[in-house]
Biopython code that builds the backbone (N, CA, C, O; Angstrom):
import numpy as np
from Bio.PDB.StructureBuilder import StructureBuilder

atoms = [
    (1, "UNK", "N", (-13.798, 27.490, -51.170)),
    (1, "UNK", "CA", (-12.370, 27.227, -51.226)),
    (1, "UNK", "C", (-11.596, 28.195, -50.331)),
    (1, "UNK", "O", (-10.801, 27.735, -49.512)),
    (2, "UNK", "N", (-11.791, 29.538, -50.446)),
    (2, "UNK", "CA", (-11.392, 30.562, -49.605)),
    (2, "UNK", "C", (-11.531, 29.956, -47.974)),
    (2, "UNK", "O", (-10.623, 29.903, -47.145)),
    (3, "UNK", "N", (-12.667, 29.612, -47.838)),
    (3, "UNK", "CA", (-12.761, 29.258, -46.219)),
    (3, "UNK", "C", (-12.206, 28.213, -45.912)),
    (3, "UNK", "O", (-11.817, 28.114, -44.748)),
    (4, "UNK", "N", (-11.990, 27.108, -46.835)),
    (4, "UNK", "CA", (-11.288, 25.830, -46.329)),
    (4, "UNK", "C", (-9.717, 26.790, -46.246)),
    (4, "UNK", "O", (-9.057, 26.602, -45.223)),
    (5, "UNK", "N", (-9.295, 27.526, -47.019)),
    (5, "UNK", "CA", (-7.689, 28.140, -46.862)),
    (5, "UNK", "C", (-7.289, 28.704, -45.607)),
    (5, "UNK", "O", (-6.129, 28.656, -45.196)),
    (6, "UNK", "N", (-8.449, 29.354, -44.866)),
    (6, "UNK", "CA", (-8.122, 29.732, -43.712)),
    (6, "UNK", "C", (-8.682, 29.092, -42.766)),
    (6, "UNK", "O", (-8.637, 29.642, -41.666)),
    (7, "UNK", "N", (-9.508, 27.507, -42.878)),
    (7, "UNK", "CA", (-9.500, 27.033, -41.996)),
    (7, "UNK", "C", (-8.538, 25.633, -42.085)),
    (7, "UNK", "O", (-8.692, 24.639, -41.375)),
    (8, "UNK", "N", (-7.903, 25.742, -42.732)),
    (8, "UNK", "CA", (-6.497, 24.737, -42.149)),
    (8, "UNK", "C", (-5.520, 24.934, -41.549)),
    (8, "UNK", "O", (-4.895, 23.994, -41.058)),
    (9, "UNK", "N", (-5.115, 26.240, -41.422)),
    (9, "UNK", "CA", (-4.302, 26.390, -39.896)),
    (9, "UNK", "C", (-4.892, 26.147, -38.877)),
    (9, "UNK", "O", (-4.336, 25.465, -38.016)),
    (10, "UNK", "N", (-6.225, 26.654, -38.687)),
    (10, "UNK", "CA", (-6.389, 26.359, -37.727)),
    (10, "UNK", "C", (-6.758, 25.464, -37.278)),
    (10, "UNK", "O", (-6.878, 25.386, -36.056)),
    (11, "UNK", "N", (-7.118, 24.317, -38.216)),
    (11, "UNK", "CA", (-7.353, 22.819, -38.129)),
    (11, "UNK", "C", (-5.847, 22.374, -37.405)),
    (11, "UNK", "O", (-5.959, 21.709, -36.375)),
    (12, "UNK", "N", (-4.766, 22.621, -37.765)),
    (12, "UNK", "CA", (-3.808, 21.980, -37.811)),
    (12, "UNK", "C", (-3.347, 22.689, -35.860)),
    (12, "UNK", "O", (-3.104, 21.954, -34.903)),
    (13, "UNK", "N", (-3.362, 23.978, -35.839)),
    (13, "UNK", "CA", (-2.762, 24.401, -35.154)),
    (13, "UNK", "C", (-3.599, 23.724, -33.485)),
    (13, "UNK", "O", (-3.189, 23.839, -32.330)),
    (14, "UNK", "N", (-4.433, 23.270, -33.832)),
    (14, "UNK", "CA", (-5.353, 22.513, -32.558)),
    (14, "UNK", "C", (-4.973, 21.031, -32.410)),
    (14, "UNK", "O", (-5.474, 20.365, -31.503)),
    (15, "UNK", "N", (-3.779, 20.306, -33.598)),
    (15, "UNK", "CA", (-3.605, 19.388, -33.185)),
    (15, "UNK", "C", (-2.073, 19.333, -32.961)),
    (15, "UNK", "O", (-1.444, 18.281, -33.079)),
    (16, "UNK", "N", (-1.453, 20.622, -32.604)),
    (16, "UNK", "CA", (-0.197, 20.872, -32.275)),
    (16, "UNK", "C", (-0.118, 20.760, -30.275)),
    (16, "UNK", "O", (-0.884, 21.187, -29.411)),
    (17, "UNK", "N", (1.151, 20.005, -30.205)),
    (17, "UNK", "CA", (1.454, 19.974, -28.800)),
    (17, "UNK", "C", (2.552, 20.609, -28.403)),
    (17, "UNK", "O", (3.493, 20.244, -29.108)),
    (18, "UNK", "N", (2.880, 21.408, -27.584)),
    (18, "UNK", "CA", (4.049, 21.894, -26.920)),
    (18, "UNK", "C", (5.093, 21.108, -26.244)),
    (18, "UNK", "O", (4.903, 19.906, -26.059)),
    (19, "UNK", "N", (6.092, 21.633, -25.889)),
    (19, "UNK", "CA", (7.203, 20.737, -26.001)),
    (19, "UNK", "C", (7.099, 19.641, -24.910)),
    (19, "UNK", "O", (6.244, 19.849, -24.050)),
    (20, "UNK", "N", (7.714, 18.689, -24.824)),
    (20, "UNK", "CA", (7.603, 17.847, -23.395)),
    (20, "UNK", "C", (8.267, 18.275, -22.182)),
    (20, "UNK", "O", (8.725, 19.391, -22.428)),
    (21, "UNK", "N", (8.585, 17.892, -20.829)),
    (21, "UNK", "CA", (9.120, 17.624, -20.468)),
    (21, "UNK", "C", (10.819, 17.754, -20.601)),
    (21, "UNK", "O", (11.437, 18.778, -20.311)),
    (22, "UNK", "N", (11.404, 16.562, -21.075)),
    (22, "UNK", "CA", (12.413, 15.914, -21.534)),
    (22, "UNK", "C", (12.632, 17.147, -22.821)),
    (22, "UNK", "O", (13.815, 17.479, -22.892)),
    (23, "UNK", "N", (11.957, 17.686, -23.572)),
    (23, "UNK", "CA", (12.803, 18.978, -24.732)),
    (23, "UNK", "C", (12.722, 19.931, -23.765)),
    (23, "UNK", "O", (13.748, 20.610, -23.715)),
    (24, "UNK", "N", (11.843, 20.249, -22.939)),
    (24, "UNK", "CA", (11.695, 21.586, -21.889)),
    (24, "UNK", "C", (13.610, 21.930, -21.078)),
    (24, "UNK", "O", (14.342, 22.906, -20.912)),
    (25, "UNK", "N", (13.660, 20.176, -20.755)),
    (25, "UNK", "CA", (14.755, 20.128, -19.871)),
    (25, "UNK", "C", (16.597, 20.064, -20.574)),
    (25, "UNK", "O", (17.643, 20.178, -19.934)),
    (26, "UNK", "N", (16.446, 19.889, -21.772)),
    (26, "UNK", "CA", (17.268, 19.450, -22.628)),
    (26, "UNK", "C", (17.839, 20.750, -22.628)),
    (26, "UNK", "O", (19.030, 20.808, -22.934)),
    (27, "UNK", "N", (17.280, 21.746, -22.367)),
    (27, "UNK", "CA", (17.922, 23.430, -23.112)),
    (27, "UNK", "C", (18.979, 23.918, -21.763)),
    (27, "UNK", "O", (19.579, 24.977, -21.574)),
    (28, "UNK", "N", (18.906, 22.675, -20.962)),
    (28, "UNK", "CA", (19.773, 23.395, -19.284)),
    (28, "UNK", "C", (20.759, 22.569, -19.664)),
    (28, "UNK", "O", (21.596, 22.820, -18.797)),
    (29, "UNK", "N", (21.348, 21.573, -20.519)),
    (29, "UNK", "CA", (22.366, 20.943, -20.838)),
    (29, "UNK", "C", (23.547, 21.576, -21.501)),
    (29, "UNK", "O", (23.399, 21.828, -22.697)),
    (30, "UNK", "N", (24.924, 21.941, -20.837)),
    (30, "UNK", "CA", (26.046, 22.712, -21.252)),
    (30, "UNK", "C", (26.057, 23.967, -20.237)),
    (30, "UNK", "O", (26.980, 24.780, -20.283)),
    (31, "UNK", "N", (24.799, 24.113, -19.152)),
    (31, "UNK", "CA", (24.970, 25.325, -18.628)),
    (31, "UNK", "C", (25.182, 25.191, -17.447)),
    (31, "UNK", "O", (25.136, 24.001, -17.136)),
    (32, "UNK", "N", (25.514, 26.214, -16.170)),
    (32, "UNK", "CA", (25.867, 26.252, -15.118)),
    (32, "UNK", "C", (25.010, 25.685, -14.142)),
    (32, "UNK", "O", (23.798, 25.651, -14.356)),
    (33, "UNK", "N", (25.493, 25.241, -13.104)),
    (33, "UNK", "CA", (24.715, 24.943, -11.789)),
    (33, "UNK", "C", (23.632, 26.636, -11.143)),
    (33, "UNK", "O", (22.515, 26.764, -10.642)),
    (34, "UNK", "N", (24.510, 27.412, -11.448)),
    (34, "UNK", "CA", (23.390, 28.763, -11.517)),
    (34, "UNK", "C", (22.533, 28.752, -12.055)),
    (34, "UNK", "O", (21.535, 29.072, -11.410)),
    (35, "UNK", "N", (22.333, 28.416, -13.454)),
    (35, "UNK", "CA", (21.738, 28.836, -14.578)),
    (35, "UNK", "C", (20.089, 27.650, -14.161)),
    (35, "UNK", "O", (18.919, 28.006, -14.295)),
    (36, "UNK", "N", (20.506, 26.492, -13.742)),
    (36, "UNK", "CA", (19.764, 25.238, -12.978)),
    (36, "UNK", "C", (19.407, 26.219, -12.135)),
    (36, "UNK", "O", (18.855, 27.103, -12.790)),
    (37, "UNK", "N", (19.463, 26.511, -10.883)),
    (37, "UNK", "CA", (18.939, 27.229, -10.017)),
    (37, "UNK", "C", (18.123, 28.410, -10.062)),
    (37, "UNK", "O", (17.260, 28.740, -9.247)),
    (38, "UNK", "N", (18.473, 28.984, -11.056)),
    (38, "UNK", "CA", (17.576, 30.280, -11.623)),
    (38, "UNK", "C", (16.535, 29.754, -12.255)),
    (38, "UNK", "O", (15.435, 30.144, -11.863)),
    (39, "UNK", "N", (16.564, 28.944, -13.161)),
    (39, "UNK", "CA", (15.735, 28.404, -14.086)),
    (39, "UNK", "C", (14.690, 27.460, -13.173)),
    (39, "UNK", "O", (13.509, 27.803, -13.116)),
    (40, "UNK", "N", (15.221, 26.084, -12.355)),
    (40, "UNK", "CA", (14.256, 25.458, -11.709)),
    (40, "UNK", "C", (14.219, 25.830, -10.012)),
    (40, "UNK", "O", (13.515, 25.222, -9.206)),
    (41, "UNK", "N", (14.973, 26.757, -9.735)),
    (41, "UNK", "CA", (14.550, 26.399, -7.799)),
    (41, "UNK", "C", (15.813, 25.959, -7.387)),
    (41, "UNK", "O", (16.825, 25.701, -8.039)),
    (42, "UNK", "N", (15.504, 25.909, -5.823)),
    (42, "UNK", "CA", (16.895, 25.442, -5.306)),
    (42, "UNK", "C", (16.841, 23.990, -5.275)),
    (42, "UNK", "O", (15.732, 23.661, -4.855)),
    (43, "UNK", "N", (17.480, 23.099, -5.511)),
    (43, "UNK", "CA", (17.101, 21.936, -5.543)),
    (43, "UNK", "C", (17.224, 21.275, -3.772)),
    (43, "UNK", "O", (17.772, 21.726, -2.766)),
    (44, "UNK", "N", (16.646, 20.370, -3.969)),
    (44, "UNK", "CA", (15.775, 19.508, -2.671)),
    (44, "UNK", "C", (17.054, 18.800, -2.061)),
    (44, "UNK", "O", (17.324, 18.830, -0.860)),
    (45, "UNK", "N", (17.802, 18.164, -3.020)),
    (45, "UNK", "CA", (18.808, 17.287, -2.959)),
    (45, "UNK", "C", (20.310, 17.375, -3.850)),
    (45, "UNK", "O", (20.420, 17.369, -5.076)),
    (46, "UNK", "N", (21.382, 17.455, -2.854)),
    (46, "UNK", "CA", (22.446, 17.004, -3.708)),
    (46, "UNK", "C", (23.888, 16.218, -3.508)),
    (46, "UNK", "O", (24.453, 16.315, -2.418)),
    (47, "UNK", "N", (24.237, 15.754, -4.142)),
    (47, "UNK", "CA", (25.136, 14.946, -3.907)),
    (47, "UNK", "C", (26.344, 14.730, -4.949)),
    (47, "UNK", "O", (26.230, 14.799, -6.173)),
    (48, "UNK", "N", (27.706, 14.412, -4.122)),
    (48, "UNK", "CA", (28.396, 14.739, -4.793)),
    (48, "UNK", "C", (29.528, 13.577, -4.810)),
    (48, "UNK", "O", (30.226, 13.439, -3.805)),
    (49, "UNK", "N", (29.761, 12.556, -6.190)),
    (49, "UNK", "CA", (30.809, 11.264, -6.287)),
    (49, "UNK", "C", (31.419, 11.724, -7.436)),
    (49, "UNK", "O", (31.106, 12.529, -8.313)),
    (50, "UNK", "N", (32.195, 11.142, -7.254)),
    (50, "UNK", "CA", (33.456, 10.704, -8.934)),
    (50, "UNK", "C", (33.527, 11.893, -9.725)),
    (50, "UNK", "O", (33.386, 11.935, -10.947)),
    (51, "UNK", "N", (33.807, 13.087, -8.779)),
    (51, "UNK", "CA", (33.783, 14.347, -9.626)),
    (51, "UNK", "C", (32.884, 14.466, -9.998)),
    (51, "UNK", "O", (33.088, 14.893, -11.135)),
    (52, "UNK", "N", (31.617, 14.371, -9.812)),
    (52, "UNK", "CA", (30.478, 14.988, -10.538)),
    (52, "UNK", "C", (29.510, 14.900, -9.175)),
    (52, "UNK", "O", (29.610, 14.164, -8.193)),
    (53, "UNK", "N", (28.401, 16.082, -9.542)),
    (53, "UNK", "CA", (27.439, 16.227, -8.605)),
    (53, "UNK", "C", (26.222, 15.982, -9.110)),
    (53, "UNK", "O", (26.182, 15.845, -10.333)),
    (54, "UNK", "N", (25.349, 15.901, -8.590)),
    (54, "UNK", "CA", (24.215, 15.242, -8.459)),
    (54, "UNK", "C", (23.133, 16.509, -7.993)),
    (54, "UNK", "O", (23.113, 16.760, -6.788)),
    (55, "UNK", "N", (22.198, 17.348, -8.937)),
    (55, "UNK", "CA", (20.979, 18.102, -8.142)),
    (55, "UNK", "C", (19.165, 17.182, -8.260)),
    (55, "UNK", "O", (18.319, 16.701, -9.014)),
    (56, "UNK", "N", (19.528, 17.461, -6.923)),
    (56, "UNK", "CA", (17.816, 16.793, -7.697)),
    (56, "UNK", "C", (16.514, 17.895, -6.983)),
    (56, "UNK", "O", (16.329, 18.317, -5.842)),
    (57, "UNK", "N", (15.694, 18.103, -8.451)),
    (57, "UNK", "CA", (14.542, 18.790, -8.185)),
    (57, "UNK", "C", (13.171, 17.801, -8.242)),
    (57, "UNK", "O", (12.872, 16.709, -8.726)),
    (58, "UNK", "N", (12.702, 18.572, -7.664)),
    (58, "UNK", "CA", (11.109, 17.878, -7.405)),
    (58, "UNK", "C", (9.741, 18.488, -8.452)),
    (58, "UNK", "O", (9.469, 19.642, -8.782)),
    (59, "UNK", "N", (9.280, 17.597, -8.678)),
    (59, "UNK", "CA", (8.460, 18.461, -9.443)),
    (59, "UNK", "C", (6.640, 17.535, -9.160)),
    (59, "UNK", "O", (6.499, 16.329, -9.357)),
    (60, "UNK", "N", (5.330, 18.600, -8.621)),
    (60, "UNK", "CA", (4.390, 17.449, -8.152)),
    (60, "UNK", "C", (3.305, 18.476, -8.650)),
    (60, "UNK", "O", (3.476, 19.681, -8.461)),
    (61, "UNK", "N", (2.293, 18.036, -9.228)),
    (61, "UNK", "CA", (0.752, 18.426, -9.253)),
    (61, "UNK", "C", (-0.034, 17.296, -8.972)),
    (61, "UNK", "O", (0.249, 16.098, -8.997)),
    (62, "UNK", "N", (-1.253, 17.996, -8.653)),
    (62, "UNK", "CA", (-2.330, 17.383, -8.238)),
    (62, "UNK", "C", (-3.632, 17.308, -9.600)),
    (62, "UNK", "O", (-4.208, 18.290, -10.068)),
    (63, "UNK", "N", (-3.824, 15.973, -9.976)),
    (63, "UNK", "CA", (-4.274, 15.549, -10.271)),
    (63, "UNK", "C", (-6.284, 15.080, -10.333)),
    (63, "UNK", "O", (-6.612, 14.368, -9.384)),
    (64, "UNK", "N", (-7.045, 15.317, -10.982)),
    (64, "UNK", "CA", (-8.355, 14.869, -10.676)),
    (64, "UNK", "C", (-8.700, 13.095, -11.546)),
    (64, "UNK", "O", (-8.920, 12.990, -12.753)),
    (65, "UNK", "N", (-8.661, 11.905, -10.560)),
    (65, "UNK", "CA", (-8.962, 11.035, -11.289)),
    (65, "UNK", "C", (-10.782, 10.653, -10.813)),
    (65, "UNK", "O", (-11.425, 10.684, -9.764)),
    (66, "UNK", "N", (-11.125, 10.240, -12.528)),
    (66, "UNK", "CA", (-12.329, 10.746, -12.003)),
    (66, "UNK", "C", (-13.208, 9.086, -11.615)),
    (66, "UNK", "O", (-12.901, 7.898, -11.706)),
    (67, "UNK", "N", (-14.125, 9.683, -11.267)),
    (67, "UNK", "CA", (-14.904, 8.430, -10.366)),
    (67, "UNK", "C", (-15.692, 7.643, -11.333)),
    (67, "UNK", "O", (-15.736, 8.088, -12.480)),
    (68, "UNK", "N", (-16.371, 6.465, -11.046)),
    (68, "UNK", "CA", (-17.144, 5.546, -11.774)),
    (68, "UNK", "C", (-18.746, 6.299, -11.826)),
    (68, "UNK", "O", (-19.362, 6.660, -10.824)),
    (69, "UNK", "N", (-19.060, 6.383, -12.756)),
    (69, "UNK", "CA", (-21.033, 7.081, -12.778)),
    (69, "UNK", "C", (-21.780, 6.142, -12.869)),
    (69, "UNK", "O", (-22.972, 6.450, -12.837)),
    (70, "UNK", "N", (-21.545, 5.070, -12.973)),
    (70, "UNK", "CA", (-22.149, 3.525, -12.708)),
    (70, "UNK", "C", (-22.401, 2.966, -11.676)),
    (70, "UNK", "O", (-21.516, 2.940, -10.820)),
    (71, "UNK", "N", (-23.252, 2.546, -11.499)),
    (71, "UNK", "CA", (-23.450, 2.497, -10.096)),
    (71, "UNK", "C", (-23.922, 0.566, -9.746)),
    (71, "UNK", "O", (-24.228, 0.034, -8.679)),
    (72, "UNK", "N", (-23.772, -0.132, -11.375)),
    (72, "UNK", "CA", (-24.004, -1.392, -11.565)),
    (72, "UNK", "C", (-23.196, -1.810, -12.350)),
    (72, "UNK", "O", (-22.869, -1.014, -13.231)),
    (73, "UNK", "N", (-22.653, -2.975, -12.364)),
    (73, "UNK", "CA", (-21.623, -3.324, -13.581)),
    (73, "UNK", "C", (-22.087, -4.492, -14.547)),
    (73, "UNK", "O", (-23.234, -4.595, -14.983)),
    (74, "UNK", "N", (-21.046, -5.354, -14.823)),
    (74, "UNK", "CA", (-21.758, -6.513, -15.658)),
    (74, "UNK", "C", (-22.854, -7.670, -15.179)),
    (74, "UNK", "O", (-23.694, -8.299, -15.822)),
    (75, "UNK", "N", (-22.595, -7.676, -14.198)),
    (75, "UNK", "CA", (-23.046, -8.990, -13.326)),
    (75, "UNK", "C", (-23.991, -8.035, -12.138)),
    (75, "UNK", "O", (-23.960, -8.354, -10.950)),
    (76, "UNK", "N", (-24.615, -7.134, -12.510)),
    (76, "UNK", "CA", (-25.411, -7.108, -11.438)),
    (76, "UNK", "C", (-24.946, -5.579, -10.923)),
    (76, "UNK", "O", (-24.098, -4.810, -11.374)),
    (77, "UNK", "N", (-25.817, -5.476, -9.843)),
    (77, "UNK", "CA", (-25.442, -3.989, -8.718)),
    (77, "UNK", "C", (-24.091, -4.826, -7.980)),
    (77, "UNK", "O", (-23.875, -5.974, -7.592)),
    (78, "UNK", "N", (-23.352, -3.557, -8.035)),
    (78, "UNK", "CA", (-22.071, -3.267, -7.664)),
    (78, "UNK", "C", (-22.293, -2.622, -6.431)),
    (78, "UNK", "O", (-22.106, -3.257, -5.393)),
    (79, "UNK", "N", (-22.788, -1.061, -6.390)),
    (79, "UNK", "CA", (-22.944, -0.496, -5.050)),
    (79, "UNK", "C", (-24.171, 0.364, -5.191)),
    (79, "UNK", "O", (-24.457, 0.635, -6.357)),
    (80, "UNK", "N", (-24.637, 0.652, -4.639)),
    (80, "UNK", "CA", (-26.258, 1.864, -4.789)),
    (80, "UNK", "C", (-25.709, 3.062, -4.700)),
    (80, "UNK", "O", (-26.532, 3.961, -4.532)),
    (81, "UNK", "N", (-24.160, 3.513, -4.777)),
    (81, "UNK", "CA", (-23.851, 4.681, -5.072)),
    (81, "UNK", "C", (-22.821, 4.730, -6.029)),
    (81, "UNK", "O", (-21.937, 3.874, -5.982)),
    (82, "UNK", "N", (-22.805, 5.618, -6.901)),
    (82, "UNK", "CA", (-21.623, 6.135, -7.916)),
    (82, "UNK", "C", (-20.380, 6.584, -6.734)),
    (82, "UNK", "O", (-20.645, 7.200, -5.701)),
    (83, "UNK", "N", (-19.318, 6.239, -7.037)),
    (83, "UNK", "CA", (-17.554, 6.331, -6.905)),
    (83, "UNK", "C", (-17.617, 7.883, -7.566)),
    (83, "UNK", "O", (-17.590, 8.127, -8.773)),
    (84, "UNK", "N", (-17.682, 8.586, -6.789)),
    (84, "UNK", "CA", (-16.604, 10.023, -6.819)),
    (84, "UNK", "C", (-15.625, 10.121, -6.909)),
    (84, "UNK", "O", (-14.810, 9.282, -6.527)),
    (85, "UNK", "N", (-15.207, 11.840, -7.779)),
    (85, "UNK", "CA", (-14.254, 11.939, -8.246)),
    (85, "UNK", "C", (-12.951, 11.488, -7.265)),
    (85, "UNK", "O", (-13.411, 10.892, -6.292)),
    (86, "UNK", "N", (-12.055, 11.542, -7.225)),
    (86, "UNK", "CA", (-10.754, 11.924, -6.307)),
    (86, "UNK", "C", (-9.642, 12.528, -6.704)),
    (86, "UNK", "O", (-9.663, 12.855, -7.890)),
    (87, "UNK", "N", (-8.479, 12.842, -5.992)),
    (87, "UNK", "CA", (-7.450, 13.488, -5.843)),
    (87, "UNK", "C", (-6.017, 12.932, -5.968)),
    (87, "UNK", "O", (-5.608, 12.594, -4.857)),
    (88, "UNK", "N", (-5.234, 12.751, -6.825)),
    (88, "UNK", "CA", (-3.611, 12.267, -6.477)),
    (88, "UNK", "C", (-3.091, 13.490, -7.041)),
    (88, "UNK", "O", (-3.533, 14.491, -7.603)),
    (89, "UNK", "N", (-1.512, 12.822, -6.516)),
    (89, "UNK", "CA", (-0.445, 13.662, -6.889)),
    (89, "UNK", "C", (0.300, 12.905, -7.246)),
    (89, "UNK", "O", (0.510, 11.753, -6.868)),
    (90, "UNK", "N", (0.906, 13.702, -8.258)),
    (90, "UNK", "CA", (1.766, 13.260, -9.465)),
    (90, "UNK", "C", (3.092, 13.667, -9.140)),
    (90, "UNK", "O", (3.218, 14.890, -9.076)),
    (91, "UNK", "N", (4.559, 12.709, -8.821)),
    (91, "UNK", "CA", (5.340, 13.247, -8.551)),
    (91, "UNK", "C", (6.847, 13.244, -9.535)),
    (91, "UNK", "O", (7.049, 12.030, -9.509)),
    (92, "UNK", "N", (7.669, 13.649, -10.123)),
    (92, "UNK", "CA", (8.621, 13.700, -11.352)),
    (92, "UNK", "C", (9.669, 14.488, -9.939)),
    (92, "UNK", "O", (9.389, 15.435, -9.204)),
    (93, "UNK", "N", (11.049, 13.518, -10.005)),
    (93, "UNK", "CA", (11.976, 13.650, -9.535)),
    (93, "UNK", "C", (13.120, 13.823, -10.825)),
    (93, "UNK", "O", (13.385, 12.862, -11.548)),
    (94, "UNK", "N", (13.723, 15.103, -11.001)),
    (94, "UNK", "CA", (14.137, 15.259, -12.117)),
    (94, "UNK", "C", (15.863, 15.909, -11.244)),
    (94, "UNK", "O", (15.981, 16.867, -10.481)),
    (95, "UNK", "N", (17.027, 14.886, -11.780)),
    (95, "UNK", "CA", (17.967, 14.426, -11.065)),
    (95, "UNK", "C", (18.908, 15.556, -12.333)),
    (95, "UNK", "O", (18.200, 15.835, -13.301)),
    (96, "UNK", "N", (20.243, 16.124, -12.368)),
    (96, "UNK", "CA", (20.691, 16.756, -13.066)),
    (96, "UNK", "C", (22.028, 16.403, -13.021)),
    (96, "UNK", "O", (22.647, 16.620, -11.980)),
    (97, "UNK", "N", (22.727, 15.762, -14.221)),
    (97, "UNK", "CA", (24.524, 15.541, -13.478)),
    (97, "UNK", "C", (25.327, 16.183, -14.105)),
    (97, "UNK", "O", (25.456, 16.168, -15.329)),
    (98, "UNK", "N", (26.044, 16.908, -13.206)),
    (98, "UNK", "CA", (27.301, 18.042, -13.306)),
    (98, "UNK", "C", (28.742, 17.497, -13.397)),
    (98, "UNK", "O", (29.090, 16.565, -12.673)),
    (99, "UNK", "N", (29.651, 18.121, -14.356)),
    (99, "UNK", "CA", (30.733, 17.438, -14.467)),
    (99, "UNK", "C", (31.425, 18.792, -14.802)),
    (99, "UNK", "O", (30.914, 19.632, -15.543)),
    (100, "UNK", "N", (32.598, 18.926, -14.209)),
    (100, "UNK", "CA", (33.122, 20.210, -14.377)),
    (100, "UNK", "C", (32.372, 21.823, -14.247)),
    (100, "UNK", "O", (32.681, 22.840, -14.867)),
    (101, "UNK", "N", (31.310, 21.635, -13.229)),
    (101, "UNK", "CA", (30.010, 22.827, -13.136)),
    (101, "UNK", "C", (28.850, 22.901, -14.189)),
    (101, "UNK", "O", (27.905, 23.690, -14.189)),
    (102, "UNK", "N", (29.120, 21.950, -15.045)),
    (102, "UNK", "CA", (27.939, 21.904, -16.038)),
    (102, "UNK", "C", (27.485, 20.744, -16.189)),
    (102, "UNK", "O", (27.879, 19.604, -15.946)),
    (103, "UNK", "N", (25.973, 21.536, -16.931)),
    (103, "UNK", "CA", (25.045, 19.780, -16.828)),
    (103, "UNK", "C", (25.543, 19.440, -17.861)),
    (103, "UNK", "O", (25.694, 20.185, -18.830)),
    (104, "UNK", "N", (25.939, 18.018, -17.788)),
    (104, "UNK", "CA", (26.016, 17.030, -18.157)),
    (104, "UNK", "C", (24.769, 16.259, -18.938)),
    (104, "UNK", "O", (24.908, 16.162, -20.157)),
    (105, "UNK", "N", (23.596, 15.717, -18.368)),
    (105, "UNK", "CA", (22.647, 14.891, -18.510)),
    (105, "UNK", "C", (22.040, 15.163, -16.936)),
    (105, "UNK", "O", (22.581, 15.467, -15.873)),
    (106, "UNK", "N", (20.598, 14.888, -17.356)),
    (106, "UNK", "CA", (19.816, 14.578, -16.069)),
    (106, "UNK", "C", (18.840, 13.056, -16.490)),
    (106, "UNK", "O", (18.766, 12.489, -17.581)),
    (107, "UNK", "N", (18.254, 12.744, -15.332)),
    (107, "UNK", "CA", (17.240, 11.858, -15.661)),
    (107, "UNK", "C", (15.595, 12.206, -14.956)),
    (107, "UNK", "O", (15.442, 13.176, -14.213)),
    (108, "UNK", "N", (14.729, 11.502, -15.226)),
    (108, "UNK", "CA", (13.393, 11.408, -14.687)),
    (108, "UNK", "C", (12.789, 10.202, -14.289)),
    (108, "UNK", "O", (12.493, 9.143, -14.843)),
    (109, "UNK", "N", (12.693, 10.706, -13.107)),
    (109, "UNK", "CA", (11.948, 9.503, -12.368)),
    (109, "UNK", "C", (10.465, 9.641, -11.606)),
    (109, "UNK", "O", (10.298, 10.588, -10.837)),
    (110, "UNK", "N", (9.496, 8.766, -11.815)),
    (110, "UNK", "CA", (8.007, 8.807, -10.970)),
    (110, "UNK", "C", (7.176, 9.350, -12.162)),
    (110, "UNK", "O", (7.647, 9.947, -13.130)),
    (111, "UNK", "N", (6.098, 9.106, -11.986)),
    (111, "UNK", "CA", (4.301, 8.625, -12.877)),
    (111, "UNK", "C", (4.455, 10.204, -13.572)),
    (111, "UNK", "O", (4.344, 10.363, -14.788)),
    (112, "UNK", "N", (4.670, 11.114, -12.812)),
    (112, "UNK", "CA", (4.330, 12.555, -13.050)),
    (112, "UNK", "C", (5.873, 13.602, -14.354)),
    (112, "UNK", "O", (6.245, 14.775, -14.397)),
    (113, "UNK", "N", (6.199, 12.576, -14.998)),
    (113, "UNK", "CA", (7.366, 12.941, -15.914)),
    (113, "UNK", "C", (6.908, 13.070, -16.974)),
    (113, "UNK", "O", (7.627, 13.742, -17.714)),
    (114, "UNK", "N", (5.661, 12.588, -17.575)),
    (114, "UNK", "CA", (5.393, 12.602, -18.561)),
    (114, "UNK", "C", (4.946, 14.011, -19.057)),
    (114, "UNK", "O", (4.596, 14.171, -20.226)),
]
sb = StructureBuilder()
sb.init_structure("model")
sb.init_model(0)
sb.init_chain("A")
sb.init_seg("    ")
for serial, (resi, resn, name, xyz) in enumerate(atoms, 1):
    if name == "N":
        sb.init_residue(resn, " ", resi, " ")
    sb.init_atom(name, np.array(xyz, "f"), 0.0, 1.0, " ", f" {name:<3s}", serial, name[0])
structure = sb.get_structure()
């Protein structure tokens, strides 16, 4: 009984996830266009309508998608060699809108936001 007591934190604490994205980005909302810049970089892009501005940051890693180890499929040989691993990049365009020098809202865009 003793050992199940101290092994349920740590049962639990291995199926805990850290914040996303989208809560990561939520904490720059109410603050300065500085505070954006310190925090993410200078941004890539900006633009400025209807009293409000527009920053947009970039955000990209590289990715391992991995290859087929099969080298035959349902119907027969496919190829006499296994499909190796490969390489993408993942790209999250994360847009920030300013209204009176503060963020406002941002959005996320591209595969790599999640």
């Amino acid at each position: 009984m003793r050992r199940l007591i101290f092994a349920l934190p740590l049962a639990l604490a291995a199926c805990a996830t850290g914040p996303t994205l989208s809560q990561r980005l939520s904490t720059f909302i109410g603050q300065g266009e500085g505070d954006l810049v310190a925090g993410l970089g200078v941004p890539v892009r900006t633009y400025e309508a209807d009293g409000r501005r527009f920053l947009q940051f970039e955000r990209q890693r590289t990715v391992l998608v991995p290859g087929d180890p099969w080298s035959y499929g349902y119907y027969g040989m496919r190829r006499p060699w296994a499909v190796p691993s490969s390489y993408a990049v993942e790209r999250c365009d994360i847009t920030f809108i300013l209204r009176g020098g503060r963020a406002e809202s941002f959005t996320l865009h591209g595969e790599g936001c999640s």
